[in-house]
N, C-alpha and C positions, 0 to 999 in steps of 0.2 A: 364360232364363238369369239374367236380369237380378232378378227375381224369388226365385232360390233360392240367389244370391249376398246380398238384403235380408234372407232370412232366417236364413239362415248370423250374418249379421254380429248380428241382434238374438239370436240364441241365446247367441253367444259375451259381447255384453255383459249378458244375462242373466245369465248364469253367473257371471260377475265381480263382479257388483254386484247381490248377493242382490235382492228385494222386502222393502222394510221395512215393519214391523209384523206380520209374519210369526205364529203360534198361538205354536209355541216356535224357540228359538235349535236349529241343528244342529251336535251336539257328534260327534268324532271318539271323546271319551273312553268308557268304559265305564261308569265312576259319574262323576256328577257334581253340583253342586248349583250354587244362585244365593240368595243372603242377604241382605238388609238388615240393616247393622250395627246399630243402635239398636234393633230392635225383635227381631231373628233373624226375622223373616217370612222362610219360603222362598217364592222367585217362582220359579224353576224347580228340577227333580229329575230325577234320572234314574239309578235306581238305587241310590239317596242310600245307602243303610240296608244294603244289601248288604256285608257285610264284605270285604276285599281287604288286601293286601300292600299299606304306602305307602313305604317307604323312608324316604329323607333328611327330608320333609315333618315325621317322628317329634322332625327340632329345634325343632320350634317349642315343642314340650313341655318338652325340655330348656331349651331360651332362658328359658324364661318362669319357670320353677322355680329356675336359677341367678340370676337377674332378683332374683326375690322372696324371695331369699335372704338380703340386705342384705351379701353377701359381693364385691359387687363390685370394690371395691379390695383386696381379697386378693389375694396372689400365691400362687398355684397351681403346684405341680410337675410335669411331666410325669413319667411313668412308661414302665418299659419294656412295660410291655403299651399305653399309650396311644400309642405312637409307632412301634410295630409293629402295629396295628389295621390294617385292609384300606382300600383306595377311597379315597376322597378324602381331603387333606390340606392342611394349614398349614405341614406340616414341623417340628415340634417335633423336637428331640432330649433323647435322655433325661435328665434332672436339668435342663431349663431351666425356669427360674421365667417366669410368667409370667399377666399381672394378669388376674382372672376377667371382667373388661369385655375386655378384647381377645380371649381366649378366645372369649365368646358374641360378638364381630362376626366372629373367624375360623369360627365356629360358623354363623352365619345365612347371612355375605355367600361363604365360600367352600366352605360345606359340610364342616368339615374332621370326621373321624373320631376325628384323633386329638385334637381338641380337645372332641370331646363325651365322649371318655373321662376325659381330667385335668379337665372340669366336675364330671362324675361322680365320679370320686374326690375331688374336694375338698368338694363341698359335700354328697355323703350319704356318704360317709369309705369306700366303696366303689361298684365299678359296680354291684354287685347291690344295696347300701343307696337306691343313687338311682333303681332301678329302681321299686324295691318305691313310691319316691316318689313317680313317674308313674304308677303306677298307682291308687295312694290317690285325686293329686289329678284322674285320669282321672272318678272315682267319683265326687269330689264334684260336678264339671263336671256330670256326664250322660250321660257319655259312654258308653255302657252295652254296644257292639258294638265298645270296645276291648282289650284287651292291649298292654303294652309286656313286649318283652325285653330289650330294649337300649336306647343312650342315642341314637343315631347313626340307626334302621333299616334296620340292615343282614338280609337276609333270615331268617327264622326261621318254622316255619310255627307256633309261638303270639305271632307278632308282628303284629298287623293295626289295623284300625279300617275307620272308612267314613267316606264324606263328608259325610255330614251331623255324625258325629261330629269331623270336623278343623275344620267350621265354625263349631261348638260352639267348639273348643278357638280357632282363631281368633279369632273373637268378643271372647270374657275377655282372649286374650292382649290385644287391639288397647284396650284400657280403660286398658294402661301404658302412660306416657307414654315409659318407656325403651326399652320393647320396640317402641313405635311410631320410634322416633328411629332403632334399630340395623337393622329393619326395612326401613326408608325411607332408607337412605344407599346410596349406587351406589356409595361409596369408603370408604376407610377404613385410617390406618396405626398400625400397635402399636405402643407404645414399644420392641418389641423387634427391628422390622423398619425395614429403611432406602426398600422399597420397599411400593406401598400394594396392600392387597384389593380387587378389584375385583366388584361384586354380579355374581353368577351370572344372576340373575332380570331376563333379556334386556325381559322384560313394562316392568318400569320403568326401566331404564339406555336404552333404545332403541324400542321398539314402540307404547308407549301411554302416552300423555300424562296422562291421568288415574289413573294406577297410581302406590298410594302405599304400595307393600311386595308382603312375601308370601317364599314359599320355595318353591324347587324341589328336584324328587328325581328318581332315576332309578339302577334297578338293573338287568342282563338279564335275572333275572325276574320281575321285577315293571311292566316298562317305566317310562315316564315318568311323573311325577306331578308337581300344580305346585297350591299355592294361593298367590292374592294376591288383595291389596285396591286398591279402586278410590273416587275419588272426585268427583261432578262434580252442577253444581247444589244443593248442599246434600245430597244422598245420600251415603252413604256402602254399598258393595256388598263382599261375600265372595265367592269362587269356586275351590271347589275341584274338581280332577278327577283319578281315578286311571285309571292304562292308558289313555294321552291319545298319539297317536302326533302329533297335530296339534295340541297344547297350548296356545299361545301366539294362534290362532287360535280355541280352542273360548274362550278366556276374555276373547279382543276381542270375540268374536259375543256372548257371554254379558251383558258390560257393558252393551254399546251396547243389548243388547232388552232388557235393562233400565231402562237409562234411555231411552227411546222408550218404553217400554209402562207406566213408573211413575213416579208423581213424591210425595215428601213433602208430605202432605194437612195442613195444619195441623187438629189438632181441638179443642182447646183453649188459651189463652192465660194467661200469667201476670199474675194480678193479682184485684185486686177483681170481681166479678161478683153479679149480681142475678138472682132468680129468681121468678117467678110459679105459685102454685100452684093446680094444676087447681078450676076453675069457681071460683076466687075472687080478688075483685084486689087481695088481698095480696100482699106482693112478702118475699122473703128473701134477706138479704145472706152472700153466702160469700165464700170466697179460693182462687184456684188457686194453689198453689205451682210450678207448672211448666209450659212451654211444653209442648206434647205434641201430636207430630207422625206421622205413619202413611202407609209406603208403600202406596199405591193407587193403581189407573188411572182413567181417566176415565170409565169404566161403573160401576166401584166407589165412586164418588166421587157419581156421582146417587142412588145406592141405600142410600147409606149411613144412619143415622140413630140414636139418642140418646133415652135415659131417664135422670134424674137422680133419686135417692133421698133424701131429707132422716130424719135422727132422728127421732120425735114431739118429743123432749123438748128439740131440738137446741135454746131458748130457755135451759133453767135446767141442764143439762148442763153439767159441766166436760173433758168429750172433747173431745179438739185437735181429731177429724174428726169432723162432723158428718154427713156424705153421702157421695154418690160418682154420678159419671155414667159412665152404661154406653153404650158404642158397638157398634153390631150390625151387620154386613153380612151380609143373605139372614138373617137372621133369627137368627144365631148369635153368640155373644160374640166382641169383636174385641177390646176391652182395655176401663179403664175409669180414671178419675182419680178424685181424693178431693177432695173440699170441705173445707175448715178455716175454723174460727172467723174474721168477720170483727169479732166485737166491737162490733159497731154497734147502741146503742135500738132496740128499733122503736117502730112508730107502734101497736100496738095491743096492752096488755099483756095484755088476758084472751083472746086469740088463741090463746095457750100453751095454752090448758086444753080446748081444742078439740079436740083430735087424741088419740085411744086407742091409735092403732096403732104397730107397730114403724119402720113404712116408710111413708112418703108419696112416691107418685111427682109430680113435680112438672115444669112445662117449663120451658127457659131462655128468657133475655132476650136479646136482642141488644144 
């Protein structure tokens, strides 16, 4: 008895407290993905690419487009189709002015409908002008498995995307530092309210410490959908998921086997660097302009390794880049940086006249 009450009790704290470093995170959602912001590396998928219904998640596009509109201290009118729109609200009533920055926080933090319609009409001078907006700049993004009908996503069946494509569009958006600021506030009051907006996205007002925005959505037929961002250790992660009945929970599991299974690899360093070329002990001096970092694990991170390409002519060349180093994992291109002029003599000038070729692959120096 004693026995099958021991086991009882280690199943039940099994259950509760998954095994960490687990292959993949277990999602509730249908589609889902897992990002690294800096680089878009996906660490997990799950159906990423499958197109679906997203709902409200469709402000982000709006946000980001009213954002970069430079119309933010514009006061905007509500209209009567904006204030009779369905679902969620802010409560406008019709002929209220009201500043295009309070709009897109009524817009992110409360989800309102009728405030993604009077974005719409003021900054592409109709909904269907700003529609046609989002989908332009859907095209230029990548996003290639999307359609926008509307400004809000409210259900339509030529309104969709996938999640790889919102992560896409998250991504870009999180590069604004306004969109990161409206994003990232649990509160918020308009100059035309006496009381304040309270963020919807329970992920960062309440659940997860590391959660630095994001947007939730949710229709009945579309069910629930939610991306947010997350940031911890230096990482910065994406996570979207559509038709998620366990939502808030697929995107704590998601994080956290993220950050357990990956860490920002540094590959490169800013600054002067020295390089030695194959079977000879000449040396050549370059410049990295930029830190440059790469989420990988720790299997990834043994295996990884590096070729660096110099000009022949990189000596009497007036090209700003003279090289580039290429990083390979399992054998395949991972990214690669440039080498720039370091400007420095060398010690042997008839060196230069030695090399015919386009490319010299050469190793670095520590």
């Amino acid at each position: 008895m004693r026995f099958l009450i021991l086991i009882l009790i280690l199943l039940v704290v099994q259950l509760g407290f998954p095994i960490t470093g687990q292959a993949t995170p277990v999602v509730s959602a249908n589609n889902a993905i897992l990002i690294e912001q800096s680089t878009g590396r996906v660490l997990y998928e799950k159906k990423a690419h499958e197109e679906a219904s997203i709902a409200s998640i469709t402000k982000i596009m709006t946000a980001i487009i009213a954002i970069e509109s430079g119309k933010m201290d514009e006061m905007a009118t509500a209209s009567r189709s904006a204030i009779y729109t369905e679902g969620s609200s802010i409560y406008l009533e019709q002929g209220e002015e009201m500043k295009l920055e309070d709009l897109v926080y009524g817009l992110m933090l409360r989800s309102g409908n009728d405030a993604a319609i009077a974005i719409a009409e003021h900054v592409g001078g109709s909904e269907e002008g700003f529609v046609y907006m989002m989908n332009e700049k859907a095209k230029w993004l990548g996003m290639t498995n999307t359609h926008f009908d509307n400004p809000h996503g409210l259900d339509s069946e030529t309104h969709y995307s996938t999640a790889y494509d919102m992560a896409i569009l998250t991504r870009y958006a999180m590069e604004n530092n306004t969109f990161q600021e409206i994003s990232g506030s649990e509160n918020y009051i308009s100059e035309n309210r006496s009381y304040s907006w309270k963020n919807k996205n329970r992920l960062l007002t309440q659940f997860y410490e590391y959660c630095t925005g994001g947007k939730t959505g949710y229709t009945k037929q579309t069910g629930r959908t939610l991306v947010t961002t997350a940031e911890k250790d230096g990482m910065k992660l994406i996570a979207v998921t559509l038709d998620a009945p366990d939502d808030w929970n697929d995107h704590i599991s998601m994080f956290e086997w993220g950050y357990e299974n990956y860490q920002m690899e540094p590959l490169s360093d800013e600054g002067p660097i020295k390089y030695r070329l194959n079977e000879t002990n000449l040396t050549v001096n370059g410049f990295v302009e930029d830190e440059i970092s790469y989420p990988l694990s720790v299997e990834e991170i043994e295996v990884l390794t590096s070729s660096t390409f110099l000009l022949s002519n990189y000596l009497t060349t007036d090209e700003e880049i003279i090289g580039k180093t290429v990083f390979y994992l399992d054998d395949e291109q991972l990214m690669e940086t440039h080498i720039f002029q370091n400007r420095l003599e060398p010690n042997d000038h008839d060196f230069k006249q030695t090399f015919t070729s386009i490319l010299i692959q050469i190793i670095g120096l520590k």
